[in-house]
C-alpha atoms as a printed R data frame, in Angstrom:
    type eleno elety resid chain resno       x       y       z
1   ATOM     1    CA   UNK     A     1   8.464   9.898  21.246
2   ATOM     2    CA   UNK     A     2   6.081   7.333  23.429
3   ATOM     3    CA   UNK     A     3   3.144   5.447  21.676
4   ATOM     4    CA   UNK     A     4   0.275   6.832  22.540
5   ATOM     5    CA   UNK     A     5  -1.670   5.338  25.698
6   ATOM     6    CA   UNK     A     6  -4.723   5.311  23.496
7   ATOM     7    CA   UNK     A     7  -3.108   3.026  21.411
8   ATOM     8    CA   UNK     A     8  -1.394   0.625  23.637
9   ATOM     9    CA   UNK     A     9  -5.015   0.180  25.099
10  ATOM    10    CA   UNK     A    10  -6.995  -0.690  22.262
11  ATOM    11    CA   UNK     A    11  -4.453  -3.113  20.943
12  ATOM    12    CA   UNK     A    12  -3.285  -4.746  24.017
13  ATOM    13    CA   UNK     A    13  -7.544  -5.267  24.060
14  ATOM    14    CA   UNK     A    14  -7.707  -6.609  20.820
15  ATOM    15    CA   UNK     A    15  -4.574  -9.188  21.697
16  ATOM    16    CA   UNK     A    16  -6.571 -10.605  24.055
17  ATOM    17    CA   UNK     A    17  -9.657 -11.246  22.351
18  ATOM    18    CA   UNK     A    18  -7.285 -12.823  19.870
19  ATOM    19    CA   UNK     A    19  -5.901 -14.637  22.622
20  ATOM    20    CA   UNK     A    20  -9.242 -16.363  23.767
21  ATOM    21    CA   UNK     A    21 -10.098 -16.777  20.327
22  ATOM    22    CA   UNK     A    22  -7.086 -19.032  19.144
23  ATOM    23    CA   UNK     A    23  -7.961 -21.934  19.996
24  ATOM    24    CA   UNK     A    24 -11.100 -22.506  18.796
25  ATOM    25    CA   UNK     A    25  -9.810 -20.404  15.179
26  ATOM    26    CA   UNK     A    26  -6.285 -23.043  14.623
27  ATOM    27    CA   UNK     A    27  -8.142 -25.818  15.452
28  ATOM    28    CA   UNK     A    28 -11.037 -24.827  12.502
29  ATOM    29    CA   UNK     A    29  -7.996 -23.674  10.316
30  ATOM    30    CA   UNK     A    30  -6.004 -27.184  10.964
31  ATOM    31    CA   UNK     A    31  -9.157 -29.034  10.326
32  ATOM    32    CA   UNK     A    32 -10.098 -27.084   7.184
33  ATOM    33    CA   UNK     A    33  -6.113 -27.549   5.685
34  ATOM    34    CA   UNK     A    34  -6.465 -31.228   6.684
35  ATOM    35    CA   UNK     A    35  -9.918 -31.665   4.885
36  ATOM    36    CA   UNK     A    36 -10.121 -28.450   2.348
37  ATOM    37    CA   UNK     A    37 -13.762 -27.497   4.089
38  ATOM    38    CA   UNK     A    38 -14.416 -25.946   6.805
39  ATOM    39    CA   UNK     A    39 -17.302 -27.040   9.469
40  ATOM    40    CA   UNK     A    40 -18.446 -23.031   9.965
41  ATOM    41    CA   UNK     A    41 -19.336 -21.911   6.624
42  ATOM    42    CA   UNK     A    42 -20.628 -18.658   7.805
43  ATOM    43    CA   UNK     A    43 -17.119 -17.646   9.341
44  ATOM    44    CA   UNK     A    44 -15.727 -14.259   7.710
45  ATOM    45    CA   UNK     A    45 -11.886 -14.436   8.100
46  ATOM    46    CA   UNK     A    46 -10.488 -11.399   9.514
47  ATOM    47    CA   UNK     A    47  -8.738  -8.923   7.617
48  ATOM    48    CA   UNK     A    48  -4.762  -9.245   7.958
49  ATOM    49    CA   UNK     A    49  -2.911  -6.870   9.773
50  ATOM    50    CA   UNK     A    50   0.897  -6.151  10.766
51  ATOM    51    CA   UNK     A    51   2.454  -4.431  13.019
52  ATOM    52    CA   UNK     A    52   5.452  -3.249  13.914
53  ATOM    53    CA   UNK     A    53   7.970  -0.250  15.028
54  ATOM    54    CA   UNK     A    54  10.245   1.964  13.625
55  ATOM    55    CA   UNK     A    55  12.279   4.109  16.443
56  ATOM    56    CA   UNK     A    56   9.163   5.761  18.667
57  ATOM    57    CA   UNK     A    57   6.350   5.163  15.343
58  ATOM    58    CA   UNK     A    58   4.272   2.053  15.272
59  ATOM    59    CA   UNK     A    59   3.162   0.758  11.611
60  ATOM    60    CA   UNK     A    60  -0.160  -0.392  10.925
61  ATOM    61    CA   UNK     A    61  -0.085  -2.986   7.516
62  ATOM    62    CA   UNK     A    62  -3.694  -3.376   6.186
63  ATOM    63    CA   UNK     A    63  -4.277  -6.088   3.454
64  ATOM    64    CA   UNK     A    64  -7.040  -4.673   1.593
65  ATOM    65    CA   UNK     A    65  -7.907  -7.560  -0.053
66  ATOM    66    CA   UNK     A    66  -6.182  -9.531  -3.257
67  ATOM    67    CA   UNK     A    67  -7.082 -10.730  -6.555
68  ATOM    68    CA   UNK     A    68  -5.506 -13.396  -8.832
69  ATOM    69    CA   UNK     A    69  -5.040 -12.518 -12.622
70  ATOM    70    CA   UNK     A    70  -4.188 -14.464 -15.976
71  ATOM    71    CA   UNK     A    71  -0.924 -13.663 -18.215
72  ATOM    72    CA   UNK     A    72   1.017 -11.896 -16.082
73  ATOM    73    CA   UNK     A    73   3.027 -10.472 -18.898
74  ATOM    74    CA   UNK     A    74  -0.101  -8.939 -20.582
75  ATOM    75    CA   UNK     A    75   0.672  -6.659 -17.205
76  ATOM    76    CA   UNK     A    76   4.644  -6.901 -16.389
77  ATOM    77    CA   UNK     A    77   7.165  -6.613 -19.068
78  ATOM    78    CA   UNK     A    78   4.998  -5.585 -21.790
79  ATOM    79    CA   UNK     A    79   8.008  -4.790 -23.985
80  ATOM    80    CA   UNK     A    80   9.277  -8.049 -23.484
81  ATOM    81    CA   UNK     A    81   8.632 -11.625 -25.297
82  ATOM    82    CA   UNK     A    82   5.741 -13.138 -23.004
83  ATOM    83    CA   UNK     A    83   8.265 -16.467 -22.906
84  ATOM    84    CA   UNK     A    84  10.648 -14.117 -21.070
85  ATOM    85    CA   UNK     A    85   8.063 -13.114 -18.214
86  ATOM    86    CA   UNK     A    86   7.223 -16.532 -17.811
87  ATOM    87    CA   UNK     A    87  10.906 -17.923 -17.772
88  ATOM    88    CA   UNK     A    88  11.903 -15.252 -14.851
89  ATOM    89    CA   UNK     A    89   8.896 -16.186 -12.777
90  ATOM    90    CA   UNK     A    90   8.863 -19.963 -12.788
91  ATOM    91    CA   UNK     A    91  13.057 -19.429 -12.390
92  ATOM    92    CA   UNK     A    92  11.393 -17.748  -8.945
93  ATOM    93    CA   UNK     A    93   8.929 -20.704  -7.664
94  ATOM    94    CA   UNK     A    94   6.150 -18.151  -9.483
95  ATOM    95    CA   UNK     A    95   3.146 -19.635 -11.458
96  ATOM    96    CA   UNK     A    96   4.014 -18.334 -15.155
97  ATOM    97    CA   UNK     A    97   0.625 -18.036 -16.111
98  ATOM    98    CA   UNK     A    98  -1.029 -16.323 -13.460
99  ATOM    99    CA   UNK     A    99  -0.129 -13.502 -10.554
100 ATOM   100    CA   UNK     A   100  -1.616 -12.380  -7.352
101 ATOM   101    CA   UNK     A   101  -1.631  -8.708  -6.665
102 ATOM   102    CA   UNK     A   102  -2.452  -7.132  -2.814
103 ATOM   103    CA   UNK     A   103  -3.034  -3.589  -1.716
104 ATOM   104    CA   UNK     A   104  -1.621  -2.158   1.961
105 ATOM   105    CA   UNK     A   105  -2.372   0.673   2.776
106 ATOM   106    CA   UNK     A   106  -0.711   1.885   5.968
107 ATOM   107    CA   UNK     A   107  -0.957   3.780   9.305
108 ATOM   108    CA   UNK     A   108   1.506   5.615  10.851
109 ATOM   109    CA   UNK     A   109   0.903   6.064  14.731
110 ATOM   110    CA   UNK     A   110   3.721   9.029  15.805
111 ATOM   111    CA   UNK     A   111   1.738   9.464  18.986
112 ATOM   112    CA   UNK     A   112   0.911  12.885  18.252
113 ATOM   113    CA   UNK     A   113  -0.861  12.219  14.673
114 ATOM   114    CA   UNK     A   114  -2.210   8.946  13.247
115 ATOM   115    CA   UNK     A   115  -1.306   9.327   9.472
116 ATOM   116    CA   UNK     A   116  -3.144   6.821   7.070
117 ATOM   117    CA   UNK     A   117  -1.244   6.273   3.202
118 ATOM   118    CA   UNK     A   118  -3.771   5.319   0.769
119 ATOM   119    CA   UNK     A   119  -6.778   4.375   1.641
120 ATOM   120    CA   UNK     A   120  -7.476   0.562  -0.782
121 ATOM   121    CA   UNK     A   121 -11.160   0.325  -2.905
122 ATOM   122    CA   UNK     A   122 -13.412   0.923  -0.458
123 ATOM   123    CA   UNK     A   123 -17.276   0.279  -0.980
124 ATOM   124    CA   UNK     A   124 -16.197  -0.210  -4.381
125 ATOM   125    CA   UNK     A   125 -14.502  -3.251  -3.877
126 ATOM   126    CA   UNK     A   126 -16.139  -5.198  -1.531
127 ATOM   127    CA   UNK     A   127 -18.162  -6.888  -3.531
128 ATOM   128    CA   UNK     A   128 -14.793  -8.521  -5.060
129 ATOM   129    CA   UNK     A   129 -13.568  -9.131  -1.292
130 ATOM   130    CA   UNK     A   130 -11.278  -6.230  -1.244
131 ATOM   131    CA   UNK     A   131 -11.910  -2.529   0.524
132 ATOM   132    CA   UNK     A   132 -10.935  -4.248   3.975
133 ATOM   133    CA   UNK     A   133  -9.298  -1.260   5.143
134 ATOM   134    CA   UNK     A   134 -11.793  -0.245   7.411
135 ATOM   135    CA   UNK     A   135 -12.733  -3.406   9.144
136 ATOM   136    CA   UNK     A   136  -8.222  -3.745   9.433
137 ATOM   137    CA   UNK     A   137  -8.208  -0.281  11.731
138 ATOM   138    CA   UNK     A   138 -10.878  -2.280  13.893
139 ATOM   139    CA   UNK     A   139  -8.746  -5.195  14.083
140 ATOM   140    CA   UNK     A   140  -5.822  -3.030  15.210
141 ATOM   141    CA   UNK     A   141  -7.735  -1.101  18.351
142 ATOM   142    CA   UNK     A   142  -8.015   2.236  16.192
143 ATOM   143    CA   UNK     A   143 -11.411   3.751  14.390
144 ATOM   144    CA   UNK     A   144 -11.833   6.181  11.406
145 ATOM   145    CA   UNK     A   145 -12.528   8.737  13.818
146 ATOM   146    CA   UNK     A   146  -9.358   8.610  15.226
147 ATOM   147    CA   UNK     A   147  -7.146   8.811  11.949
148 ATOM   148    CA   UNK     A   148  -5.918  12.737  11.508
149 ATOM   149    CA   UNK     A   149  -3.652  12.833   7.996
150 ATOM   150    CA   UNK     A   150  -4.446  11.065   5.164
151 ATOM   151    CA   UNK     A   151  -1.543  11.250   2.658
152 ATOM   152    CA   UNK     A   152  -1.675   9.748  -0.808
153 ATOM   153    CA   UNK     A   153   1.259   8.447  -3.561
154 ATOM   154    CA   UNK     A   154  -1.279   9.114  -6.099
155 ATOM   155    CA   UNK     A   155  -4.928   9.160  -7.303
156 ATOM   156    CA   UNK     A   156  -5.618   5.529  -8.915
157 ATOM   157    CA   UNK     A   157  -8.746   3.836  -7.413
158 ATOM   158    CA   UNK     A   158  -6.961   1.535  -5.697
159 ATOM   159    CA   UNK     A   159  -5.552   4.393  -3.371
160 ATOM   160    CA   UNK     A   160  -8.633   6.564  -3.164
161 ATOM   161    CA   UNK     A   161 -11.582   4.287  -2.875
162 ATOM   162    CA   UNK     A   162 -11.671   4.343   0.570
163 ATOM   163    CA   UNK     A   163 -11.918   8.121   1.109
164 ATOM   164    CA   UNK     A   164 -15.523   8.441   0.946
165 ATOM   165    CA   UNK     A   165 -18.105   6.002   2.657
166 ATOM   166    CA   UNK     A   166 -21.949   6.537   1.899
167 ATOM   167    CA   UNK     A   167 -21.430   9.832   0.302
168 ATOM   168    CA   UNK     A   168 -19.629  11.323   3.423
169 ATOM   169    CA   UNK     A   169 -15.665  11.642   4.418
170 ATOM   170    CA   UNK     A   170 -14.709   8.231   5.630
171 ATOM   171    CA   UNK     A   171 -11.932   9.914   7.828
172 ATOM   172    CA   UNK     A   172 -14.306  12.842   8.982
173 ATOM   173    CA   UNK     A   173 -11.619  14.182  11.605
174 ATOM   174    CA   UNK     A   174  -8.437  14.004   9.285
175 ATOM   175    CA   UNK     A   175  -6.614  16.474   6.820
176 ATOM   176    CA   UNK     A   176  -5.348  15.609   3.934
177 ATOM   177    CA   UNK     A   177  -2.312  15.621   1.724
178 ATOM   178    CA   UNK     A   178  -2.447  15.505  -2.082
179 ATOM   179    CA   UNK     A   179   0.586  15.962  -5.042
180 ATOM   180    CA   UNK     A   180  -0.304  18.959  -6.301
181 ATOM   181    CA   UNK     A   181   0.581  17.951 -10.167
182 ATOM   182    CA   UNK     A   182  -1.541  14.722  -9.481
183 ATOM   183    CA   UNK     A   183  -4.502  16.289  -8.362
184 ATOM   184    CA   UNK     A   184  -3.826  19.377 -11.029
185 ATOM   185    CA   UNK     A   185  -3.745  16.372 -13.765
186 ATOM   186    CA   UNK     A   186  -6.813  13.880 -12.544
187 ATOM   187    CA   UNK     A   187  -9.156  16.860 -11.736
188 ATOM   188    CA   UNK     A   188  -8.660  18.190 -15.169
189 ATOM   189    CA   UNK     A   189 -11.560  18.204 -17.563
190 ATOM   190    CA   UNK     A   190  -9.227  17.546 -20.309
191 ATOM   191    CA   UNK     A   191  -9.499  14.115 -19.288
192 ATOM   192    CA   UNK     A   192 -12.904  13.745 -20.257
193 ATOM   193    CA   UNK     A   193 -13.332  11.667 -23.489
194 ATOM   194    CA   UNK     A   194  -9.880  10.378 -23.065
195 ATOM   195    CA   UNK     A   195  -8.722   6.939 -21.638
196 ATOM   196    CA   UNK     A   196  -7.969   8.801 -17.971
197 ATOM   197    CA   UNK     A   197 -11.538   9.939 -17.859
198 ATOM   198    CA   UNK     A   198 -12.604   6.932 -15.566
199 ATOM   199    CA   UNK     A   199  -9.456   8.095 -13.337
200 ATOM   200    CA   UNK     A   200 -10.964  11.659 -13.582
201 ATOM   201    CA   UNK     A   201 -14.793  10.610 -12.482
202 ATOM   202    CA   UNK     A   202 -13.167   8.961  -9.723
203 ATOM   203    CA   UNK     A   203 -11.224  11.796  -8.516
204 ATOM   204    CA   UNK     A   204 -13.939  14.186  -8.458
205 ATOM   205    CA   UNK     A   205 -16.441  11.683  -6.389
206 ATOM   206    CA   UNK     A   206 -13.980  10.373  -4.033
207 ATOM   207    CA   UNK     A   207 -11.064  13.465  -3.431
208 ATOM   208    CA   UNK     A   208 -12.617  16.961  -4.572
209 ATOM   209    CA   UNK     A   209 -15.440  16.585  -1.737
210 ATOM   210    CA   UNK     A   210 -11.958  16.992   0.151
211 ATOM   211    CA   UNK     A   211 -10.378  19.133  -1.037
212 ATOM   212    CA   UNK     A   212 -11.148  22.410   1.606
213 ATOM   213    CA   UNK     A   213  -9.279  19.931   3.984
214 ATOM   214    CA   UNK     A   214  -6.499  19.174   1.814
215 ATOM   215    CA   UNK     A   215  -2.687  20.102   1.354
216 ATOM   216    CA   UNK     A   216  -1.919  20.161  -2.437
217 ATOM   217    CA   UNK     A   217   2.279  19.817  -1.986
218 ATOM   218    CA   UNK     A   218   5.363  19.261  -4.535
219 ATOM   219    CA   UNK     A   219   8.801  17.305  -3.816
220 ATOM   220    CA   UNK     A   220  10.219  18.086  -0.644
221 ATOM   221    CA   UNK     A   221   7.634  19.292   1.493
222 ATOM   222    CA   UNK     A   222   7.157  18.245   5.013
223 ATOM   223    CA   UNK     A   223   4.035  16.142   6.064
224 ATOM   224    CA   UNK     A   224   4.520  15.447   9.464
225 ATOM   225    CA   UNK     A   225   7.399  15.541  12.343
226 ATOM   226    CA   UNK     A   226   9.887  13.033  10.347
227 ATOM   227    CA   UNK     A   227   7.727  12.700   7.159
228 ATOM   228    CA   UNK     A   228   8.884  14.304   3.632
229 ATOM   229    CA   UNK     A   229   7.182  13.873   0.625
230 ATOM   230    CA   UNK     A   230   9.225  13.114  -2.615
231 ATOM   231    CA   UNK     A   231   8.487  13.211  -5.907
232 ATOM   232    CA   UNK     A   232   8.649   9.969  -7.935
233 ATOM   233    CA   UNK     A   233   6.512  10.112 -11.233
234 ATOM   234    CA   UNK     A   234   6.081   8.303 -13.953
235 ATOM   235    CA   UNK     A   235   3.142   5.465 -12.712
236 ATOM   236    CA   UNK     A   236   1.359   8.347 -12.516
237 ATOM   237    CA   UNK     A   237   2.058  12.221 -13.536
238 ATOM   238    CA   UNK     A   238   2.180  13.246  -9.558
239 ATOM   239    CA   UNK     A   239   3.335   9.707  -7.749
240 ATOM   240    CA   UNK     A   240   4.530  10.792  -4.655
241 ATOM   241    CA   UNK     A   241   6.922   8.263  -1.702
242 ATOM   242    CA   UNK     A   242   7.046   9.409   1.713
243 ATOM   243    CA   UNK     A   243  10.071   9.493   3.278
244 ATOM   244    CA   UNK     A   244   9.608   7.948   7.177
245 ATOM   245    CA   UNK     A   245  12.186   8.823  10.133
246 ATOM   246    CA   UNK     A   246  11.735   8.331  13.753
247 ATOM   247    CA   UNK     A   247  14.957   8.062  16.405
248 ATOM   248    CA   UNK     A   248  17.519   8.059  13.324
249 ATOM   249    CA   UNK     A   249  15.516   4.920  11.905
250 ATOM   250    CA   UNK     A   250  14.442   5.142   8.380
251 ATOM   251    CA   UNK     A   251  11.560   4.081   5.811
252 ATOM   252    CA   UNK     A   252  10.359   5.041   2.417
253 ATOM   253    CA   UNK     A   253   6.668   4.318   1.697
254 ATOM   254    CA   UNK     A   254   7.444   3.639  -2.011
255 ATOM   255    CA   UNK     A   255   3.127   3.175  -3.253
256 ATOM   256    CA   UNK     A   256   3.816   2.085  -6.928
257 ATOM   257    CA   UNK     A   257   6.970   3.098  -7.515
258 ATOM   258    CA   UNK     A   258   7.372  -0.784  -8.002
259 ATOM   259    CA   UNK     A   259   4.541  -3.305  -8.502
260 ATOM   260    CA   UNK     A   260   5.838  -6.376  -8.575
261 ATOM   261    CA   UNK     A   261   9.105  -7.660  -6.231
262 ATOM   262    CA   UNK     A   262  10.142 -10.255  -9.219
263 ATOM   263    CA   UNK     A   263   8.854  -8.322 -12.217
264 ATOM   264    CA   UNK     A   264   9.156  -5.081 -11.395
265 ATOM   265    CA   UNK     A   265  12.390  -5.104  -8.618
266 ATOM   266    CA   UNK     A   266  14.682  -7.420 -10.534
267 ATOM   267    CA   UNK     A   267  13.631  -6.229 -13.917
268 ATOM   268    CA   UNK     A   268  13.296  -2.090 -13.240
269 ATOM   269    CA   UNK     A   269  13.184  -1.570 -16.946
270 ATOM   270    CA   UNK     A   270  10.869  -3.788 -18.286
271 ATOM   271    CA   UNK     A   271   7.153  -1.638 -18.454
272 ATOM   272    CA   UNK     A   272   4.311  -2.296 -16.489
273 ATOM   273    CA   UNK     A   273   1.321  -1.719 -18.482
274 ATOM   274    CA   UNK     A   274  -0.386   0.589 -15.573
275 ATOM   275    CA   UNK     A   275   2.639   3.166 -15.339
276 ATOM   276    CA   UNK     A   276   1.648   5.926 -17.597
277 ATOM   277    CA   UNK     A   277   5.072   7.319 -18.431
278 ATOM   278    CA   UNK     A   278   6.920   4.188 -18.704
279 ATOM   279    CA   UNK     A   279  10.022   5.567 -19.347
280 ATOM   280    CA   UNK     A   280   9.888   7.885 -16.990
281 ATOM   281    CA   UNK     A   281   8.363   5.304 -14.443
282 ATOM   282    CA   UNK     A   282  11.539   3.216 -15.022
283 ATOM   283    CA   UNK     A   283  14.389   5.679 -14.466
284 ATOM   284    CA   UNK     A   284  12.136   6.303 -10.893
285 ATOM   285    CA   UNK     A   285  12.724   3.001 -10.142
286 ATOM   286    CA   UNK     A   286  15.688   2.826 -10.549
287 ATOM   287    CA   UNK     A   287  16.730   6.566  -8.522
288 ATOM   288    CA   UNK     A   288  14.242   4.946  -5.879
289 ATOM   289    CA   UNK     A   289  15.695   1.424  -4.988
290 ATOM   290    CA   UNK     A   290  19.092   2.345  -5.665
291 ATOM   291    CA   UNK     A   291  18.815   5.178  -2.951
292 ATOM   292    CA   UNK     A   292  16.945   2.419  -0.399
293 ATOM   293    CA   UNK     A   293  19.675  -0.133  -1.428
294 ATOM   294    CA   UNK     A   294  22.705   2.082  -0.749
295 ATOM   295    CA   UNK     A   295  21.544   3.282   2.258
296 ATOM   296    CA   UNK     A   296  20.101   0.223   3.258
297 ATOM   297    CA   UNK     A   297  17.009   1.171   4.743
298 ATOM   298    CA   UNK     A   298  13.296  -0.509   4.834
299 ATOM   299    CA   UNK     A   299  10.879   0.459   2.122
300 ATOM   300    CA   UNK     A   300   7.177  -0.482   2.463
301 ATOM   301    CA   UNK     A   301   5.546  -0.888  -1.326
302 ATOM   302    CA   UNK     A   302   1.909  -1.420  -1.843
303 ATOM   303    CA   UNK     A   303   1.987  -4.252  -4.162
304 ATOM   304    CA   UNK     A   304   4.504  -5.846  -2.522
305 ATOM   305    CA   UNK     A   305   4.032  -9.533  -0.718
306 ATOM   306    CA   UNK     A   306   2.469  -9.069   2.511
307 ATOM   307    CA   UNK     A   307   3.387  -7.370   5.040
308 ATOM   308    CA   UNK     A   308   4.736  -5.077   2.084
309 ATOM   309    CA   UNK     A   309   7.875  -4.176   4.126
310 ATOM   310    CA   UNK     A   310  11.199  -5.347   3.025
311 ATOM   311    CA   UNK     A   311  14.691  -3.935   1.792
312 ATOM   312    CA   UNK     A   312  16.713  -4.194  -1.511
313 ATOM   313    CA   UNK     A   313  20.115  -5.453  -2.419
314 ATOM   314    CA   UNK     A   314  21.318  -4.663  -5.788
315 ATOM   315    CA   UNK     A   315  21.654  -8.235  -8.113
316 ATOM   316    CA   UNK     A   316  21.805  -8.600 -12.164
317 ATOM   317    CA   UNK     A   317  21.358  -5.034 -13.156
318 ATOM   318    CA   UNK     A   318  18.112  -4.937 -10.617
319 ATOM   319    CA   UNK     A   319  17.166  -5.872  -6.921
320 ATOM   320    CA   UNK     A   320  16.869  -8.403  -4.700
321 ATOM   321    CA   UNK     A   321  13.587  -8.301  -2.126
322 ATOM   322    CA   UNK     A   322  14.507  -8.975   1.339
323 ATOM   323    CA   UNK     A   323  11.166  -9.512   2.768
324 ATOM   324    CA   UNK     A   324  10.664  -8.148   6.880
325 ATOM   325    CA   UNK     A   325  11.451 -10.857   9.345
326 ATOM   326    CA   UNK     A   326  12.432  -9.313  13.390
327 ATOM   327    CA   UNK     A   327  14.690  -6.573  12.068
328 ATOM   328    CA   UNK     A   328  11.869  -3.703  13.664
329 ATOM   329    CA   UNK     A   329  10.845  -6.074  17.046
330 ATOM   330    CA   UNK     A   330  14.192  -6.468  18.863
């Protein structure tokens, strides 16, 4: 299937302005690594994008935004001694005391639908430097006018934020797709007075304005021409991964079936302190990345090291990330 002309338009456009900028942007950058300051403190850094193909479908990477935390074993491997967390990231070149974590969402061009996954914080974040999402789509030559599926893993506020801008759909020309046992679970008012009732209050004022336009769907259905939900719960009581083909190529958009690519890839057992099920979450892991390692086939994971994109080998009773180098550009 060809990229849409649209497309090729609006980024080749964007190149270019890149292009004319360089210069002037590596030579600030070299001066700023060189000194630590820069000369132009009123310089916003442009959101990071990626981009690449997969058979006829061109990805879109967004970088939300990132934050830095403390005690990364207050998060990962919560049923391990905190010594052990630290031991397996400084035995990977990690900082054991603290951990950065990103959010990428993604969009899908198929040339006949331009499918956004997850949608990062929003309005909500921004004040933190994250909800970048919708300054990334400008970067990349497209507009939220032009996006036509939104599909979501699940319903925590890093996913959803971004649905609703000023009170009105931020993707006013798209459908949507929702789990249907996510959605059934968040929108419940059993939640209320329980510790998923923040979940729940965001649910209803960022995804029930939408939900006329919206698909609920279970494990198996299709999205899109080579798109197939699956699901994969346990982070969450509806997580869904999308299952990506396009000219006998192959990628799963895992969400948060995994979290970390140390913590959470070579360790699938240990529990993360945001999955809700954590047994559960653990055994999805595991049927996850041992289906992407034996078939060897990309994965992009929203937590993951940006660009997010990478593949598994199987090592020590877990997996070993192989971040994306040229494998989609030749």
């Amino acid at each position: 299937m060809a990229i849409s002309t649209r497309m090729t338009r609006r980024t080749l456009f964007a190149a270019s302005l890149g292009l004319l900028a360089a210069p002037a942007i590596l030579k600030e950058k070299a001066e700023a690594a060189v000194t630590g300051a820069s000369r132009r403190m009123d310089i916003t850094p442009l959101p990071e994008i990626n981009q690449f193909k997969l058979g006829s479908y061109r990805f879109t990477v967004v970088r939300d935004g990132i934050n830095i935390s403390e005690k990364p074993y207050e998060t990962y491997g919560t049923n391990q001694d905190p010594e052990a967390v630290q031991a397996l990231l400084t035995a990977n070149f990690l900082p054991a005391d603290k951990f950065l974590n990103g959010y990428a969402p993604v969009l899908i061009d198929t040339g006949s639908d331009l499918i956004l996954v997850d949608t990062g914080f929003g309005a909500a974040g921004r004040a933190r430097g994250l909800g970048k999402l919708a300054e990334g789509l400008k970067v990349a030559g497209y507009s939220p006018e032009d996006v036509t599926l939104v599909a979501l893993t699940h319903l925590h506020g890093d996913h959803i934020g971004g649905l609703m801008e000023d009170g009105a759909p931020a993707f006013r020309n798209a459908r949507y797709v929702i789990g249907a046992a996510e959605y059934d679970f968040w929108s419940n008012a059993a939640r209320e007075g329980t510790p998923a009732e923040a979940g729940h209050k965001a649910v209803l004022a960022n995804v029930a304005p939408l939900a006329e336009k919206a698909t609920f769907i279970k494990d198996g259905a299709g999205v899109a021409p080579g798109v197939t939900a699956m699901l994969a719960a346990g982070h969450s009581p509806g997580h869904i991964v999308f299952h990506v083909e396009s000219d006998g190529k192959r990628l799963v958009v895992t969400g948060d079936t995994a979290n970390h690519y140390i913590l959470s890839l070579l360790r699938p057992d240990w529990e993360v302190r945001f999955d809700m099920d954590k047994a559960q979450a653990a055994a999805t892991r595991r049927k996850v990345f041992d289906m992407i390692a034996a078939d060897k086939i990309a994965f992009l994971g929203y937590h993951m090291p940006f660009p997010a994109v990478g593949f598994v080998e199987r090592q020590d009773g877990g997996y070993r990330f192989v971040p994306k180098t040229y494998q989609f550009d030749i």
